[in-house]
C-alpha positions in Angstrom: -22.9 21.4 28.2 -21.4 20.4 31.0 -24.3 21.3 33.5 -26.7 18.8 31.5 -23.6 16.5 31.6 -24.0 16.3 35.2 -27.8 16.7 35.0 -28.1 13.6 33.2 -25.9 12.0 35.6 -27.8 12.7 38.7 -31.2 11.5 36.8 -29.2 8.2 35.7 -27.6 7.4 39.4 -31.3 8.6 41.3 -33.0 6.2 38.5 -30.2 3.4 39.6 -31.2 4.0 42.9 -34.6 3.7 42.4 -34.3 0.3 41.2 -32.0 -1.3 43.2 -35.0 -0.3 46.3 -38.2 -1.2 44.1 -37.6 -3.9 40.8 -41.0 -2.7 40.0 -39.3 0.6 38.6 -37.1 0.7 35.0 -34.5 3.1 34.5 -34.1 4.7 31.3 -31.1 4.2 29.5 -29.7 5.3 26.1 -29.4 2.8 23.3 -26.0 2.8 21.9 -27.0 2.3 19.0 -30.5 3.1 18.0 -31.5 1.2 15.0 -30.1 -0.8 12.0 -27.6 0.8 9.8 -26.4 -0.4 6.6 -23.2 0.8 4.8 -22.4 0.3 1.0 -18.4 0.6 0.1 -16.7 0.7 -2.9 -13.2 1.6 -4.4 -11.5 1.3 -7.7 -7.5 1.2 -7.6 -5.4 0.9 -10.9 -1.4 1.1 -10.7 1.2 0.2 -13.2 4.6 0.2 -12.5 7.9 -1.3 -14.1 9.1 -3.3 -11.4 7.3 -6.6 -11.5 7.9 -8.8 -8.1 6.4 -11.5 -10.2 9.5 -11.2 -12.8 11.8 -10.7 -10.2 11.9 -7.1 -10.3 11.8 -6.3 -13.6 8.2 -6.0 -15.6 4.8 -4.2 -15.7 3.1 -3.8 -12.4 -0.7 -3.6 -14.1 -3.5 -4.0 -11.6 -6.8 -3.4 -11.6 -9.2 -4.0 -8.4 -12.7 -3.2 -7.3 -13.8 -4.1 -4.2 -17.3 -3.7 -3.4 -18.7 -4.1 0.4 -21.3 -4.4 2.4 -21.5 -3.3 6.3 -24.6 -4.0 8.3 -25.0 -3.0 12.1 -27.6 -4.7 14.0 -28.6 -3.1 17.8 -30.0 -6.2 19.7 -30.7 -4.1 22.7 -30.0 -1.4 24.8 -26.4 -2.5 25.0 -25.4 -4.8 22.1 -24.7 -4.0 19.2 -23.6 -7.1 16.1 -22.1 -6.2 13.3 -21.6 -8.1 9.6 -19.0 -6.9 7.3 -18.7 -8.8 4.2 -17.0 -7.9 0.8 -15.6 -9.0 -2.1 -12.3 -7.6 -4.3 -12.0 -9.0 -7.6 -8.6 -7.7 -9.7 -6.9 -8.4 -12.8 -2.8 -8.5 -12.7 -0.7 -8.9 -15.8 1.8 -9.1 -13.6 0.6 -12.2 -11.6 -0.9 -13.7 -14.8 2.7 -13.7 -15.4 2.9 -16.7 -13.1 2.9 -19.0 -16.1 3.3 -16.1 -19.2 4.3 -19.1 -21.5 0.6 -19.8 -22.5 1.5 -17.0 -25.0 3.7 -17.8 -28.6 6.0 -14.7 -27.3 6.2 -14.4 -23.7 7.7 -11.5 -22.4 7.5 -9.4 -18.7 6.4 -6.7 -20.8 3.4 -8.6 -21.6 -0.1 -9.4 -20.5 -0.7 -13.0 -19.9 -3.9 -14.3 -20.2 -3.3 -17.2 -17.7 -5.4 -18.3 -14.8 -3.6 -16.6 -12.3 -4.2 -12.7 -13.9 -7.6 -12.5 -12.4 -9.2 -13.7 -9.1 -11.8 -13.0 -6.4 -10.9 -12.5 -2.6 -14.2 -12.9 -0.1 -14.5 -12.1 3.3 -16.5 -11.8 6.3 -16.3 -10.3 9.7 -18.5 -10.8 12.2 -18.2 -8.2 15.6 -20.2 -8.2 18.7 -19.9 -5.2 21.0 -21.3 -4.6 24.3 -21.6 -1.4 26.4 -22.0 -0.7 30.0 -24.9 0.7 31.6 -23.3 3.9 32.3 -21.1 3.9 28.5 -17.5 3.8 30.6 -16.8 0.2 29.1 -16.6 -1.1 25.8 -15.4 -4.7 24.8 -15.9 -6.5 21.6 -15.0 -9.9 19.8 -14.9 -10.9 16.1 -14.4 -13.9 14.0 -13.4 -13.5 10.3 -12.7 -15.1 7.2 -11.2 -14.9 3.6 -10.3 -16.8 0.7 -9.0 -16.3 -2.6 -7.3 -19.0 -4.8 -4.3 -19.5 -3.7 -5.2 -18.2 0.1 -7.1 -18.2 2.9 -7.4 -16.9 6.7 -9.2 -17.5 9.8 -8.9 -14.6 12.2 -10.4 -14.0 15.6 -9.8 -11.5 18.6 -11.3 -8.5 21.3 -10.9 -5.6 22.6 -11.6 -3.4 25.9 -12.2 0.6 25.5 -12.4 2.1 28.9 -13.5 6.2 29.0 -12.9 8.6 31.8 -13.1 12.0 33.0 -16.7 12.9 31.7 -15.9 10.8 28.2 -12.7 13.3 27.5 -10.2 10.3 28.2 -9.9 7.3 26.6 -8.4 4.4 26.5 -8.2 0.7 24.2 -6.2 -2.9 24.3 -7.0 -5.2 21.7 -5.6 -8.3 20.7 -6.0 -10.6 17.2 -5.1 -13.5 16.1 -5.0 -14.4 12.0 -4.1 -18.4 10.9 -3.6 -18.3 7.2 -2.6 -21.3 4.5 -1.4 -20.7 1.4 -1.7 -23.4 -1.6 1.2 -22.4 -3.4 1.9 -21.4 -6.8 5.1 -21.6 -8.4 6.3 -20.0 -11.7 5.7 -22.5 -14.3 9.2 -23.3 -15.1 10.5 -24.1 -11.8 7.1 -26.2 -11.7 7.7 -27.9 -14.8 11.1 -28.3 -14.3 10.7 -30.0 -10.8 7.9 -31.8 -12.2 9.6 -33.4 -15.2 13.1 -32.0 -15.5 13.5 -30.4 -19.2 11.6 -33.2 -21.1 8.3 -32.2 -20.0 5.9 -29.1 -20.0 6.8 -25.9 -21.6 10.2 -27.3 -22.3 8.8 -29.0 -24.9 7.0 -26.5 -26.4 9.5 -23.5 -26.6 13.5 -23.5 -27.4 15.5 -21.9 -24.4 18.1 -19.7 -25.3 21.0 -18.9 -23.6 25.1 -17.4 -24.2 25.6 -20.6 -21.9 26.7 -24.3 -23.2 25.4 -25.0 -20.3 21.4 -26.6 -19.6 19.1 -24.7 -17.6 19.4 -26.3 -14.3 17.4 -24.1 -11.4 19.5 -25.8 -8.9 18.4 -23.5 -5.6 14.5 -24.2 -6.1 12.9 -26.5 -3.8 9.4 -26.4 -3.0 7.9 -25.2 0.3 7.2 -27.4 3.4 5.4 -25.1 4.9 2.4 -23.7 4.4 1.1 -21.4 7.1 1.3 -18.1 7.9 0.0 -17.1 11.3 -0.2 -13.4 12.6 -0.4 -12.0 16.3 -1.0 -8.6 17.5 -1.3 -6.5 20.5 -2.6 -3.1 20.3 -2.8 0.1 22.5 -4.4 3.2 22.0 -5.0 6.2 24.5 -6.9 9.0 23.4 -7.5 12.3 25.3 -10.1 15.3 24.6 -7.0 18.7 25.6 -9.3 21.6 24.9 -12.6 22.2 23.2 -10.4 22.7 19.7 -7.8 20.2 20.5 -7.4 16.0 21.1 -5.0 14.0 20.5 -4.3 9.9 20.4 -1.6 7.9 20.7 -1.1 4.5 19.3 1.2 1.9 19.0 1.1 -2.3 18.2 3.3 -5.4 18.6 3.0 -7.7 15.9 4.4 -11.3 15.2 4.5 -13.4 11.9 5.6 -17.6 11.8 5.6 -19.5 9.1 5.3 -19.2 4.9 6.1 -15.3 4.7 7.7 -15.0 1.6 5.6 -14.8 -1.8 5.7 -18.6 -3.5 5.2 -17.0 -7.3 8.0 -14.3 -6.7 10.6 -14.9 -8.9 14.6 -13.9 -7.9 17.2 -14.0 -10.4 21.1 -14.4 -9.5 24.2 -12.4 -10.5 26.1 -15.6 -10.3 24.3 -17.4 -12.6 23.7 -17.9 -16.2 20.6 -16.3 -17.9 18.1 -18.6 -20.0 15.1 -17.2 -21.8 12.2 -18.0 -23.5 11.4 -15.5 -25.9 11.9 -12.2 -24.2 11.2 -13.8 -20.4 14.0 -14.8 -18.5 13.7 -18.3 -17.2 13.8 -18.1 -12.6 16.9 -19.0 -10.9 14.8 -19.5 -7.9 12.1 -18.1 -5.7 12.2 -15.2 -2.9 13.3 -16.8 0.3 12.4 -15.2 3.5 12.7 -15.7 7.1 9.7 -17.5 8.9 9.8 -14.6 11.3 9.0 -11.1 11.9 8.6 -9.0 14.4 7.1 -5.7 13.8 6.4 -2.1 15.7 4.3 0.6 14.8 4.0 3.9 16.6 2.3 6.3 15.8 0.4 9.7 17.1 -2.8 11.9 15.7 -4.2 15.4 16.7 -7.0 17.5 15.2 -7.6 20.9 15.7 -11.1 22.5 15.5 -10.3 25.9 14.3 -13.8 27.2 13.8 -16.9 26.2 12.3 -15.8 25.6 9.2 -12.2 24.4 9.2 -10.4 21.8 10.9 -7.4 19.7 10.6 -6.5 16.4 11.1 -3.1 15.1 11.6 -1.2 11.8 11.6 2.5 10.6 12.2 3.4 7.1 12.5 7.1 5.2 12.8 7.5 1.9 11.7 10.4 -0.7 12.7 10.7 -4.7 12.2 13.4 -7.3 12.4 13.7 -7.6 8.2 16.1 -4.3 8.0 12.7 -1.8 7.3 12.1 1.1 8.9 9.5 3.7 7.8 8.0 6.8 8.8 4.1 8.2 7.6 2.8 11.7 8.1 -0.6 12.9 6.6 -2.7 15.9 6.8 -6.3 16.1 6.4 -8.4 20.0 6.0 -12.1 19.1 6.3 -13.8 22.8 5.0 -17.4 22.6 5.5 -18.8 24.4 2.9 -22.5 23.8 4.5 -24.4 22.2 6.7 -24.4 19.4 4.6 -21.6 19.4 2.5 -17.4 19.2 3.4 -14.7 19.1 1.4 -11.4 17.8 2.7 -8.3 18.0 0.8 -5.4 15.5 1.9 -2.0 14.4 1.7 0.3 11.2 2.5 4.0 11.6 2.5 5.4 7.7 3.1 9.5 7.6 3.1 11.2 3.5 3.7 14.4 2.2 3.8 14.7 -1.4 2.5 15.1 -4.8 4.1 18.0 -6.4 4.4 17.0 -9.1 2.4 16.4 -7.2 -0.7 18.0 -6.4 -3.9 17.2 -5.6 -7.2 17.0 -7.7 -10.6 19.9 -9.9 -10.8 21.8 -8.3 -7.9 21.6 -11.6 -5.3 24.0 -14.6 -5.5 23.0 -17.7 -4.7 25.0 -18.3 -1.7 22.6 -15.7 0.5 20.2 -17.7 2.6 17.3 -14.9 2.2 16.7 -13.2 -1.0 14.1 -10.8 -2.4 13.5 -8.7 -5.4 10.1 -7.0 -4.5 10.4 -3.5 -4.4 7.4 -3.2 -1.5 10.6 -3.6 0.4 12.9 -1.4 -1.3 13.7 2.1 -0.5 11.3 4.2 -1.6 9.5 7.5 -1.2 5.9 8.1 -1.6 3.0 10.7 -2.3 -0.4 10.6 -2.0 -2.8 13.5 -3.0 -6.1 13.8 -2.5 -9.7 15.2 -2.1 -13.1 13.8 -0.9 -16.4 15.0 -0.3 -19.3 14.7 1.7 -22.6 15.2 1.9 -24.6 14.7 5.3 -28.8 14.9 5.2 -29.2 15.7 8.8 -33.2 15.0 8.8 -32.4 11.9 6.5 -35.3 13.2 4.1 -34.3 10.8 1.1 -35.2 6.9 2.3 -35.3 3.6 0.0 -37.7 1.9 1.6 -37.3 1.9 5.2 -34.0 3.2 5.4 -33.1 6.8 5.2 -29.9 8.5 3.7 -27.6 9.7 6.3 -24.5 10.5 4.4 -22.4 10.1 1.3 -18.7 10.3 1.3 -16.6 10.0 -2.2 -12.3 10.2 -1.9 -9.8 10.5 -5.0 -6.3 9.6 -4.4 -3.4 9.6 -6.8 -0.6 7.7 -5.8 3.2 8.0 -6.5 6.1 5.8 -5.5 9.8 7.4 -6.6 10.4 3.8 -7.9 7.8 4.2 -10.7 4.9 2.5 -9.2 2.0 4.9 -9.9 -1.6 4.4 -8.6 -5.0 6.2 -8.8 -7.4 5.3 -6.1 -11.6 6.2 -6.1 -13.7 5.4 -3.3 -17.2 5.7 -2.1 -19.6 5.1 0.9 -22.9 5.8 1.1 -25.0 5.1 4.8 -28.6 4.1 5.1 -30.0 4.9 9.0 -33.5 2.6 9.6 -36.3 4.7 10.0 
């Protein structure tokens, strides 16, 4: 392999040659990509869980999202290659339709709302340009992408340089993105309504509040937001290296930096130090989750696979997490593709995820309302979690099956079941299918 390695070399550098002393002579070069490819993605993801962020900690955690995509690589010559990945993930939440739950005669965290907010529709669209050197050593890319969803949306931009040495067996990548986000927030309806027109207006009049206090409801800590951005930076490093024929490795790691609006506008936080007020069954907000308008974040992380033989690999991954909030995490996974033909493989996997929380959070009605930061979503609680899965694939080497002028290269289809020791349980299906032009 490595003889025609360096056979192709010499043709390559006497074809160079050639042309720098006679323009009249091409040299033949490799297209990095040789014709359009199209991929079709899809996944279904459905949790529940009883620790609502929405209800400040306590309430269903329904979701439902499918999130259908579309990824189309365009070569534009030998060297350039443009790529258009755009996608669309609709869900329904009960528990962010729990926003406003009051639009039902019995409101309760336990509950489905059928409000605005328990459904919506986040686009995007990333545009990526890549271009290669003549001899494939250098790498660099840019992209510009955007999303939007109701209450959200992002502008994001950046690049990156790959540089390979050592006959292609070393490798190594910087990157750098930029993401400028603005929320238009959405506060729980009675710290809305209450802001809005004090207890003579809204829901207020349309429910009775009850309470063990003489006191009137009197959210006295909410205020609304000033600002509204959110904008994230990143740096990225990656060196990779081919050890053996059976054996590479990478290493990875990323410095990230948030400003602005990073705490959840809808999230509701409940005090110890307070007195309760419900409606129904739901407990009217003390306040919203406060948060810092800055975090700093680290990830490191490391991967190796080992080719074992021709039918069994396996495919590691460990990564350590760290930021400025208090959370520090650690990830290990394991991956055993089996191939079972030449064009089918099996790979079984697993996920272990273990975190300890921020030091901003707490549970339900554990905070007082002299902190300065507060949360009650359990994303940054301490938690352990499991993932178990399977996936399948099937490759058609000679692409024999075409729609139109595109023929089938390969289909891959995942199942992962997901399970959080805080309750929070999730099943996840995905599926890809690639189209090669012919």
């Amino acid at each position: 392999m490595k003889f025609k390695f360096f056979i192709l070399l010499f043709f390559v550098a006497f074809f160079t040659q050639a042309q720098e002393s006679d323009s009249t002579d091409v040299a033949y070069k490799k297209r990095v990509l040789e014709s359009t490819e199209i991929d079709f993605l899809a996944s279904y993801y459905k949790q529940d869980g009883i620790h609502s962020a929405v209800a400040g900690g306590n309430g269903m955690e329904d979701l439902t999202d499918i999130t259908p995509t579309i990824v189309v690589s365009v070569p534009l010559n030998e060297d350039d290659v443009l790529t258009a990945d755009a996608g669309i993930s609709a869900y329904s939440s009960a528990s962010s339709g729990n926003i406003n739950p009051f639009d039902s005669a019995t409101p309760s965290p336990w509950q489905a709302s059928s409000g605005a907010s328990a459904q919506d529709v986040l686009t995007t669209l990333v545009v990526n340009y890549s271009h290669s050197s003549d001899d494939r050593n250098t790498v660099w890319n840019a992209h510009l992408s955007g999303s939007v969803e109701y209450d959200y949306s992002s502008i994001g931009f950046g690049g990156g340089l790959t540089k390979l040495f050592n006959d292609k067996n070393t490798e190594v990548n910087i990157s750098a993105n930029v993401y400028l986000d603005t929320w238009s927030p959405i506060y729980p309806k009675e710290l809305q309504d209450y802001a809005d027109n004090g207890l003579g207006g809204g829901i207020f009049n349309n429910f009775s509040i009850s309470s063990t206090s003489l006191t009137p409801y009197n959210p006295s800590s909410f205020k609304f937001h000033d600002q509204k951005n959110r904008n994230s930076y990143s740096l990225s490093f990656s060196f990779s290296q081919v050890l053996t024929k059976k054996v590479q490795f990478s290493i990875f790691a990323d410095v990230l930096q948030q400003q602005g609006l990073l705490s959840t506008p809808y999230q509701r936080v409940y005090f110890a130090d307070k007195n309760d007020y419900f409606i129904n069954e739901f407990q009217l907000a003390d306040d919203i989750e406060r948060l810092p308008d800055s975090r700093f974040k680290i990830p490191l992380g490391t991967r190796w696979n080992f080719y074992l033989n021709e039918r069994f690999a396996i495919r590691t991954y460990f990564r350590y997490y760290w930021d400025n909030w208090g959370i520090d995490s650690q990830t290990a996974s394991l991956e055993i593709p089996i191939k079972l033909s030449t064009r089918f493989t099996v790979y079984p996997m697993y996920r272990y995820y273990t975190q300890n929380q921020s030091k901003y959070f707490a549970p339900f009605e554990k905070h007082l309302s002299t902190e300065e930061y507060y949360t009650s979503d359990y994303d940054l609680s301490t938690f352990n979690a499991n993932q178990y899965g399977l996936g399948i694939n099937y490759t058609d080497i000679f692409m024999g099956s075409k729609i139109w002028k595109f023929g089938l290269k390969n289909i891959d289809l995942r199942f992962n079941h997901y399970s959080r020791s805080d309750g929070l349980n999730a099943n996840i299906i995905s599926f890809g299918i690639k189209f090669v032009q012919q």
